[in-house]
C-alpha positions as CSV (number, residue, x, y, z in Angstrom):
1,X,133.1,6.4,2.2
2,X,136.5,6.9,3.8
3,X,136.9,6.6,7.5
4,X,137.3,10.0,7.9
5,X,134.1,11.1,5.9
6,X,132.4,8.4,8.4
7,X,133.7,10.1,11.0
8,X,133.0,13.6,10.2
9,X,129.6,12.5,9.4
10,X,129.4,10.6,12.7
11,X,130.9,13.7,15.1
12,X,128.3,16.1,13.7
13,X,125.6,14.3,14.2
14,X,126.8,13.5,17.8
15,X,127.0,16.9,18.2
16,X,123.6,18.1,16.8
17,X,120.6,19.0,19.4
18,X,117.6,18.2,17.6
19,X,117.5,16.7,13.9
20,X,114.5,16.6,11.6
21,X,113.4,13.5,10.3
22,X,111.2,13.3,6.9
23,X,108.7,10.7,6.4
24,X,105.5,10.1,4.4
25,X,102.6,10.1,6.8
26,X,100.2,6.9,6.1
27,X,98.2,9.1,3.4
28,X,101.7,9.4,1.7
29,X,101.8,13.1,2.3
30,X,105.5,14.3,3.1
31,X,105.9,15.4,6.8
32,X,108.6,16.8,8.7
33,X,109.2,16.0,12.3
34,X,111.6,17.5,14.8
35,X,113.6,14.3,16.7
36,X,115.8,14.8,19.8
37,X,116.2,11.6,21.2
38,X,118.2,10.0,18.2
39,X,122.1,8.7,18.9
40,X,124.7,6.9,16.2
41,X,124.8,3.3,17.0
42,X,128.4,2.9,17.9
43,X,131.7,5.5,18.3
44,X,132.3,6.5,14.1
45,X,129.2,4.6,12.8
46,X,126.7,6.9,10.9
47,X,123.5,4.7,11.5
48,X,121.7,5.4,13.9
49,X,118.9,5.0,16.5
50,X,116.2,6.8,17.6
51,X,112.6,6.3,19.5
52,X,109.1,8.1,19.0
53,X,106.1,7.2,21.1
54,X,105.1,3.7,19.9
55,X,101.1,4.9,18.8
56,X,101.7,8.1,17.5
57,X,101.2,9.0,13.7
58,X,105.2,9.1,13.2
59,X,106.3,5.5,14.8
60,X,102.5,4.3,12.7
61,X,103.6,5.9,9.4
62,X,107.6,4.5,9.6
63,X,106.0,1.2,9.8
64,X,104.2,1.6,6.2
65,X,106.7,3.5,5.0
66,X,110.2,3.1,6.3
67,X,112.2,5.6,3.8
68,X,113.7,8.6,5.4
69,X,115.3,11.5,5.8
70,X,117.0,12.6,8.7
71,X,118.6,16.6,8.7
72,X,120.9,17.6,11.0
73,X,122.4,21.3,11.4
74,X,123.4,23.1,14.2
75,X,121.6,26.2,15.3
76,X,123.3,29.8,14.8
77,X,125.4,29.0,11.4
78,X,126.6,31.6,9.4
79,X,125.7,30.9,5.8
80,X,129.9,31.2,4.3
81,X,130.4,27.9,7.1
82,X,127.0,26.5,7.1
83,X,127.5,22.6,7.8
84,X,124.9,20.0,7.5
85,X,124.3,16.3,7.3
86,X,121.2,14.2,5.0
87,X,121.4,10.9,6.4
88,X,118.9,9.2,3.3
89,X,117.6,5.4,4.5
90,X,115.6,2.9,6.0
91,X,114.2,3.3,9.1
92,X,112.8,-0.5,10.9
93,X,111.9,-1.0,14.3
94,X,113.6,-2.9,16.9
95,X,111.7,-4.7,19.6
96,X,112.7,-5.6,23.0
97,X,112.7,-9.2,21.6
98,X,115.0,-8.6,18.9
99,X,119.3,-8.0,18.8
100,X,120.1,-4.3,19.1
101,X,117.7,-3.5,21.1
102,X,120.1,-3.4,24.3
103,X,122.8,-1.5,22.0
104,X,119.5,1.0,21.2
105,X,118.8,1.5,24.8
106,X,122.4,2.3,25.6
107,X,123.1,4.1,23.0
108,X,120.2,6.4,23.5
109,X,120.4,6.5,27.2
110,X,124.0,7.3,27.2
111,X,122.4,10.6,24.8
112,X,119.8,11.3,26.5
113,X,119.2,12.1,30.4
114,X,115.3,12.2,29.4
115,X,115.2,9.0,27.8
116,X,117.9,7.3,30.6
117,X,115.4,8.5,33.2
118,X,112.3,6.3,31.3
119,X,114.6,3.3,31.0
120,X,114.8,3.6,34.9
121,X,111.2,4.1,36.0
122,X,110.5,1.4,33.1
123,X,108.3,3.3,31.2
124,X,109.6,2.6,27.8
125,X,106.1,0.1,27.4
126,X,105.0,2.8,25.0
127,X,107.9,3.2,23.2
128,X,108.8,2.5,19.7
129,X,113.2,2.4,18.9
130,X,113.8,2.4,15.1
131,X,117.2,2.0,13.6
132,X,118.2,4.4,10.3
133,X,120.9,2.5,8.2
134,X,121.4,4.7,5.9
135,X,121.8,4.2,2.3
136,X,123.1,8.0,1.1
137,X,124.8,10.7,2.8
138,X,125.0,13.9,1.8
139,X,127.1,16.5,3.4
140,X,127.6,20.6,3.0
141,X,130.2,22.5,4.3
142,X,130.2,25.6,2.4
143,X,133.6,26.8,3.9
144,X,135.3,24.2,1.9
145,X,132.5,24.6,-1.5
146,X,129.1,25.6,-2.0
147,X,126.4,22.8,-2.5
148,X,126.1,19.3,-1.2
149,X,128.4,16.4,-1.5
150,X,127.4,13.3,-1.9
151,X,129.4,10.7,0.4
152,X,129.5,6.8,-1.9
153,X,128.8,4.5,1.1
């Protein structure tokens, strides 16, 4: 991937509300997920962080299975300059204990006045951060051609 791929990839992302992220739930059944509190890990990287409450089925089923898909597209497109990222990869958890988890916090505080506001009060006791390095990117931007491109990483 060249560096300006990476950073195409990266800046739309940045720019992207809310993302879905696809996962196997812990029967294996396929499951889509809307995320908002999700940021890249540093200025033109494309993995990323992002945090889901620590017991819910979603942070549970990542554990098991850590394979995923995370969609982003921005809201009100029309179809001839439709632009979207799949971000394909491994999602595993990083505990307060562990290196990152500092970066994480930042990262996703710096994105997110909700989740900068928990960091504050301390209430991030019940929450999981998981880190997406990703293994395949796709990208469409059907102004330049229709379909998906596949970005070699």
């Amino acid at each position: 991937m060249s560096t300006e791929q990476k950073q195409t990839v990266h800046d739309y992302i940045a720019r992207t509300r809310v993302a879905f992220l696809a996962i196997d739930r812990e029967d294996h059944t396929p499951t889509i997920r809307p995320i908002g509190s999700f940021a890249p890990v540093a200025p033109g990287a494309i993995d990323l962080f992002f945090s889901a409450p620590r017991d819910s089925e979603k942070a549970r089923a990542l554990r098991l299975h850590p394979r995923i898909n995370f969609y982003f597209q921005h809201d009100g497109q029309e179809i001839s300059a439709y632009k979207a990222v799949s971000l394909i990869g491994n999602a595993s958890e990083v505990h307060a204990s562990t290196e990152g988890y500092e970066q994480a916090v930042a990262a996703l505080s710096a994105r997110s006045p909700h989740f900068k506001a928990r960091v504050e009060k301390g209430e991030l006791a019940g929450t999981a951060i998981f880190r997406v390095t990703a293994t395949e990117v796709r990208y469409s931007d059907f102004a330049q051609t229709r379909g998906i491109q596949k970005i070699q990483l």
